[in-house]
C-alpha positions in Angstrom: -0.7 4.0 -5.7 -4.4 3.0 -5.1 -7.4 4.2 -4.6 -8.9 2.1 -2.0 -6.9 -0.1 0.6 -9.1 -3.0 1.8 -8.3 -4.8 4.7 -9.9 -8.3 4.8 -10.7 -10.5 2.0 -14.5 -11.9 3.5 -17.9 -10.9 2.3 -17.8 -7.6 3.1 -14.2 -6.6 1.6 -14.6 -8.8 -1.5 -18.2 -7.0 -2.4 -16.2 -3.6 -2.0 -13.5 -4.3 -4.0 -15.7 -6.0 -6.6 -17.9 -2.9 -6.4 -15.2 -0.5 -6.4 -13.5 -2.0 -9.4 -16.5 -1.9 -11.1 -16.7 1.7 -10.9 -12.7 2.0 -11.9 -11.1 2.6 -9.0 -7.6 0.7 -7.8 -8.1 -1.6 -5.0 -5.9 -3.4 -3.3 -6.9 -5.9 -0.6 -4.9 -6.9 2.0 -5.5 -10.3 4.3 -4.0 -11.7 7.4 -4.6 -15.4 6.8 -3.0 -17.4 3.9 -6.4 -17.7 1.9 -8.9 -15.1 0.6 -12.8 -15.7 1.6 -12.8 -15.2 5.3 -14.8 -17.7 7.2 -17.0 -18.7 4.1 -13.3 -20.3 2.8 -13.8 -23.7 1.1 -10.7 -26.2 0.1 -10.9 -28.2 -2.1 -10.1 -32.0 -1.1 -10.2 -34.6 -4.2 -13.7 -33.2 -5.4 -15.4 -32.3 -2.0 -15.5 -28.8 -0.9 -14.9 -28.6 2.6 -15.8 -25.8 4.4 -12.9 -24.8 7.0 -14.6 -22.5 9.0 -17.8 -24.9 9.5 -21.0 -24.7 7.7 -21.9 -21.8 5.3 -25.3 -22.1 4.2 -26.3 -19.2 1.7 -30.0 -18.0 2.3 -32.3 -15.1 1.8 -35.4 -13.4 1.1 -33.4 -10.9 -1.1 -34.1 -12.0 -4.5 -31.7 -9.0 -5.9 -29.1 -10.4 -3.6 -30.1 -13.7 -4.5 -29.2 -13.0 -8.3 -26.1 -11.1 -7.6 -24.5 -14.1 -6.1 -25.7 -16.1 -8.8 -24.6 -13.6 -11.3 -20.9 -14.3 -9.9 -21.4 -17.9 -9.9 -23.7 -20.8 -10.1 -25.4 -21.6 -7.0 -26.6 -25.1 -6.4 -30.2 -26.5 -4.7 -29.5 -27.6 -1.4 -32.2 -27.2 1.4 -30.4 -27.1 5.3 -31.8 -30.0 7.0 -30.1 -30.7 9.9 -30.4 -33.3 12.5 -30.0 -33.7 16.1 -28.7 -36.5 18.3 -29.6 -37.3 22.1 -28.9 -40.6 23.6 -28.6 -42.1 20.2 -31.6 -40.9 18.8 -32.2 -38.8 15.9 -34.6 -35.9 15.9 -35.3 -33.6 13.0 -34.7 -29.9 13.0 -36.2 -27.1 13.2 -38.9 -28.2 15.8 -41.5 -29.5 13.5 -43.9 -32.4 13.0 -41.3 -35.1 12.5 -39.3 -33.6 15.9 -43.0 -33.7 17.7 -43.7 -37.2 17.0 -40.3 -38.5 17.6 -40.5 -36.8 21.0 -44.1 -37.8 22.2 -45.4 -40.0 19.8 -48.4 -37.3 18.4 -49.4 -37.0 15.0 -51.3 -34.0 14.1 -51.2 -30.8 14.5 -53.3 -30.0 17.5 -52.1 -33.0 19.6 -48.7 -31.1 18.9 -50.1 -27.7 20.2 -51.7 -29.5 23.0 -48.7 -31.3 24.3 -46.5 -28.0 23.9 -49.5 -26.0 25.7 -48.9 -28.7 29.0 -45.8 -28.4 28.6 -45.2 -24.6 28.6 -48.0 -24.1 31.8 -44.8 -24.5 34.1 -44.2 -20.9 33.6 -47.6 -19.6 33.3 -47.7 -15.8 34.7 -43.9 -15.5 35.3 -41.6 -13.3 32.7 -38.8 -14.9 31.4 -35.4 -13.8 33.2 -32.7 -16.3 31.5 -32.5 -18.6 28.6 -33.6 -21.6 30.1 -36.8 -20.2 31.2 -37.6 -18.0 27.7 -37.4 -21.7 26.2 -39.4 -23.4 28.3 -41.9 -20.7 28.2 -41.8 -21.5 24.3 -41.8 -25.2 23.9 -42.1 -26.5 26.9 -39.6 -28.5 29.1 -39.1 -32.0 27.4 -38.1 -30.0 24.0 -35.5 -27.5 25.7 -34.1 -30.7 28.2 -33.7 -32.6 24.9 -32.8 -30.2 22.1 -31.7 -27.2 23.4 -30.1 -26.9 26.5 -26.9 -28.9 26.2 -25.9 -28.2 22.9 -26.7 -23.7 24.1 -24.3 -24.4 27.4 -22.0 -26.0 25.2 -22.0 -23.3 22.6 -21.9 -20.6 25.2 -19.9 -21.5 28.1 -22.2 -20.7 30.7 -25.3 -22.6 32.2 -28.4 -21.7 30.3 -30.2 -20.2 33.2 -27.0 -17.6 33.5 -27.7 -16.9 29.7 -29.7 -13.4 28.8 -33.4 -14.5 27.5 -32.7 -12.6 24.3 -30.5 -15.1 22.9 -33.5 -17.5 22.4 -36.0 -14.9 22.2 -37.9 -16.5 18.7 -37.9 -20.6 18.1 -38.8 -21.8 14.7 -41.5 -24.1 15.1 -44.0 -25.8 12.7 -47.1 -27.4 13.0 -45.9 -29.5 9.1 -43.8 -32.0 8.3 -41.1 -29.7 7.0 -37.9 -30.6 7.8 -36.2 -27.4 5.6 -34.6 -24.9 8.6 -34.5 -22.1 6.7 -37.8 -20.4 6.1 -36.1 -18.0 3.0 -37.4 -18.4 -0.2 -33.9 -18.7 -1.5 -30.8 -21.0 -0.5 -28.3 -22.7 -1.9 -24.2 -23.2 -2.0 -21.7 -22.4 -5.3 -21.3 -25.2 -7.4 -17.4 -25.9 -6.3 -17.3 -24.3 -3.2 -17.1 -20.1 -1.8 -13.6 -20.1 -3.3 -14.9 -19.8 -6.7 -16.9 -17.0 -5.8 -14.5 -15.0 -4.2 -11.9 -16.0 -6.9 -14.8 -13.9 -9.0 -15.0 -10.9 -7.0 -11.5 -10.3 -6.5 -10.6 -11.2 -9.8 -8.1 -8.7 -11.6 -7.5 -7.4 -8.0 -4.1 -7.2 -6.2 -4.4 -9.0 -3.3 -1.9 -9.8 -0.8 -2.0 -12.7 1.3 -0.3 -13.2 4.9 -0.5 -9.4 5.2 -1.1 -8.3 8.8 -2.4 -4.6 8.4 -2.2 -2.9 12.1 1.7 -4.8 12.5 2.4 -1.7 9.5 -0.8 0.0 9.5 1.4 3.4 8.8 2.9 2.5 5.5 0.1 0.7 4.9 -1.9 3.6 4.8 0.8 5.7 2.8 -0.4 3.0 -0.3 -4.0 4.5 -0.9 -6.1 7.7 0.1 -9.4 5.2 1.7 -9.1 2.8 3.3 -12.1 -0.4 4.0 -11.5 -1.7 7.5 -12.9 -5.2 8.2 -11.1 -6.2 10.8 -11.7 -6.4 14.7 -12.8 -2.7 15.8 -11.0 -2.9 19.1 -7.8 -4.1 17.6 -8.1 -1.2 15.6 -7.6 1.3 18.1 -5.1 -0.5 20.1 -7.7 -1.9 22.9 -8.0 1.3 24.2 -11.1 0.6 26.0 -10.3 -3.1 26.7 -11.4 -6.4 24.8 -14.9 -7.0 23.2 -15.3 -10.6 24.2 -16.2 -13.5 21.2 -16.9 -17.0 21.4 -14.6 -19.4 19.4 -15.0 -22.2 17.3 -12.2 -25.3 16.9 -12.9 -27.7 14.0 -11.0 -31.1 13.7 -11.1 -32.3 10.4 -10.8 -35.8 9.4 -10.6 -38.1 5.9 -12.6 -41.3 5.8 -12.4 -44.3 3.7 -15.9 -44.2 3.1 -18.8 -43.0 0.8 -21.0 -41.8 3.4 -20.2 -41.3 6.7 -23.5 -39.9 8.6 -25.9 -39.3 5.9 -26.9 -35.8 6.2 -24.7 -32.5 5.9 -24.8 -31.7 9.9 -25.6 -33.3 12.7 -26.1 -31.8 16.1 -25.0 -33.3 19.0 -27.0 -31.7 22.4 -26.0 -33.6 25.4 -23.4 -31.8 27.6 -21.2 -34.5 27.8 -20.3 -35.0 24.5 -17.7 -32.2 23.9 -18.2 -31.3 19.8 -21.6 -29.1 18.8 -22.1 -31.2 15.6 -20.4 -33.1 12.8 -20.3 -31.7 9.3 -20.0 -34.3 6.6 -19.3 -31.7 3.9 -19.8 -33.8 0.4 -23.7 -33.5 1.2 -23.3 -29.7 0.5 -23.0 -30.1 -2.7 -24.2 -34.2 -3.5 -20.6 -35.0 -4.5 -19.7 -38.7 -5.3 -16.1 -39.3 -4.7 -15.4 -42.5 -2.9 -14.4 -41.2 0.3 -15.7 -38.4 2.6 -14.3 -35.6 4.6 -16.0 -34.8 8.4 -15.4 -31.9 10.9 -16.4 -32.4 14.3 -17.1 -28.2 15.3 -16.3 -27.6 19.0 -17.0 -24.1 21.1 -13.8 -22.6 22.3 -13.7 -19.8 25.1 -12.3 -16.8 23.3 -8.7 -15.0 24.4 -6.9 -12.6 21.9 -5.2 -14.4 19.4 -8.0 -16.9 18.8 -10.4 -16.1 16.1 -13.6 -14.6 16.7 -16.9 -16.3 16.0 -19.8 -15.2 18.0 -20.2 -11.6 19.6 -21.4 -12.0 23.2 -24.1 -9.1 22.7 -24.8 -8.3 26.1 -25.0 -4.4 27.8 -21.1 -4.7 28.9 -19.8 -5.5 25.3 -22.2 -3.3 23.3 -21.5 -0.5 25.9 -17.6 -0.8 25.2 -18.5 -1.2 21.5 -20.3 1.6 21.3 -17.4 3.9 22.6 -15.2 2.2 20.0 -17.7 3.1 17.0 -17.4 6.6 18.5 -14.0 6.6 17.7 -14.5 5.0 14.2 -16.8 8.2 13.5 -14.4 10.4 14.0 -11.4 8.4 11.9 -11.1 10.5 8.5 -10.8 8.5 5.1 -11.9 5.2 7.3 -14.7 3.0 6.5 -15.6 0.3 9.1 -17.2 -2.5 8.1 -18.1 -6.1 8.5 -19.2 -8.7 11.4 -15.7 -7.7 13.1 -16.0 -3.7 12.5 -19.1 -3.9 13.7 -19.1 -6.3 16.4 -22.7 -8.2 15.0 -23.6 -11.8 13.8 -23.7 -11.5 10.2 -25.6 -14.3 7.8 -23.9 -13.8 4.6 -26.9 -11.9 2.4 -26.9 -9.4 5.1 -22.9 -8.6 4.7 -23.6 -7.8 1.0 -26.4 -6.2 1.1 -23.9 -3.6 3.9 -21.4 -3.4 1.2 -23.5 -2.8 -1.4 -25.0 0.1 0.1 -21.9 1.1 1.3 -20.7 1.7 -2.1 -23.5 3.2 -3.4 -22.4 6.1 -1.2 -19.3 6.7 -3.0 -19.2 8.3 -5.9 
């Protein structure tokens, strides 16, 4: 009846099917949840787009990728520049100028430098063996006490100086007063949400929605003759080496009476105690005016099957056990695996189309 079966409707899946249509194949795309998009899903709530699966932030130094998205859809201006909070102060993000003074009080550069250089001596002549000390040995300790090592413990579940050093290996920071965090030459959101971009690349395409693939993977497959698989890669082969292990996310989102809640698009929260990573006030996306404003307080979640997976936990054990499961993939005929999931690797969003893309280009 087709000929490709896509399973997942996310970056990856949606850029196949678009790409495959395009080239007049029949594609039909199933997906588990009860929306299309993946976790770049936005709903739309009275005029503001909120994103459900917390902040999606398009960027890149791909300018062909760049004008593919905005090809699809018109992508707006807005620059990612996040806050965080400690104690009730506010200290601008990525480590820069601004963050520098608001920390010691210096103003140029190499008073900056200077006070990072102190700072960093604690761990002159030792390598790095954890996170906490690969940051220090970066910026020094008053920067990771402050900014970094609650909010990482909180996102990862573990102490910081249980944490591999790799995690942390490169810090953005800036000797200007630059507040933007991305460094790309390109960024921006879709003018009315990710929905209307996926509504463009699956457009004209059967999709089916609350469609669990591996509860009927054997009829499923009977429907085309390839099959895209964008799913978990473990799942796929029935766990047969055990569980790669994720770190979740949990988002409570809440409707305010109010214009403007916070002021900024995210803020991040770093001390320990406070449970929640950051707030998202989503109508600063895309510098909507309605009269009230939508939030989402994000909070890490330990990961057990059945939750959704957020975060890979790179380290030797999983990528071992990951390994053996893309052996198996290589030998699964008229399979494609592909995707953050598939391929068990944090994925910004660029990067997932630019893998589909060329993933197409190998089909004739």
């Amino acid at each position: 009846m087709f000929d490709y079966l896509i399973v997942g409707s996310g970056f990856f899946g949606a850029v196949c099917a678009y790409e495959l249509k395009k080239k007049g194949k029949k594609v039909l795309v199933l997906e588990k949840r009860e929306h299309i998009g993946g976790n770049a899903f936005t709903r739309d709530n009275h005029g503001i787009q909120v994103h459900e699966y917390g902040a999606h932030i398009f960027h890149t130094n791909d300018k062909a990728i760049w004008d593919y998205v905005n090809d699809l859809v018109p992508f707006n201006r807005f620059t990612n520049s996040p806050l965080a909070m400690h104690k009730g102060k506010l200290y601008n993000l990525p480590f820069n100028m601004n963050t520098f003074n608001q920390l010691w009080g210096v103003i140029t550069p190499d008073e900056a430098k200077a006070k990072i250089a102190e700072q960093r001596s604690e761990m002159e002549n030792i390598k790095p063996s954890n996170l906490e000390e690969q940051a220090i040995s970066l910026v020094g300790r008053d920067m990771y006490e402050t900014l970094i090592k609650g909010y990482t413990e909180k996102q990862w579940g573990r102490p910081a100086d249980e944490l591999p050093a790799f995690i942390i290996n490169r810090l953005p920071v800036r000797f200007t007063y630059d507040n933007n965090y991305f460094s790309d030459k390109y960024q921006g959101i879709p003018i009315g949400g990710y929905t209307k971009l996926f509504d463009v690349l699956l457009g004209g395409i059967e999709v089916r929605l609350n469609c669990d693939y591996l509860s009927d993977r054997d009829n499923y497959n009977k429907l085309a003759d390839n099959i895209i698989y964008t799913g978990p890669i473990d799942s796929y082969f029935n766990y047969e080496y055990g569980e790669l292990e994720y770190r979740s996310l949990k988002f409570k989102h809440s409707i305010l009476p109010t214009a403007n809640f916070q002021g900024n698009a995210v803020i991040n929260y770093t001390e320990k105690d406070v449970d929640f990573t950051r707030i998202i006030e989503h109508k600063h996306f895309d510098f909507t005016d309605a009269e009230h404003t939508v939030i989402t307080h994000e909070y890490p979640a330990d990961w057990k099957l059945g939750d959704e997976p957020f975060y890979p936990i790179n380290d030797d054990k999983n990528m071992k056990l990951f390994k053996k499961y893309r052996s198996l993939a290589k030998m699964e005929k008229g399979m494609i695996f592909g995707g953050r999931l598939s391929e068990y690797k944090y994925y910004d969003m660029h990067q997932v189309i630019r893998s589909a893309l060329n993933t197409i280009g190998k089909i004739g």
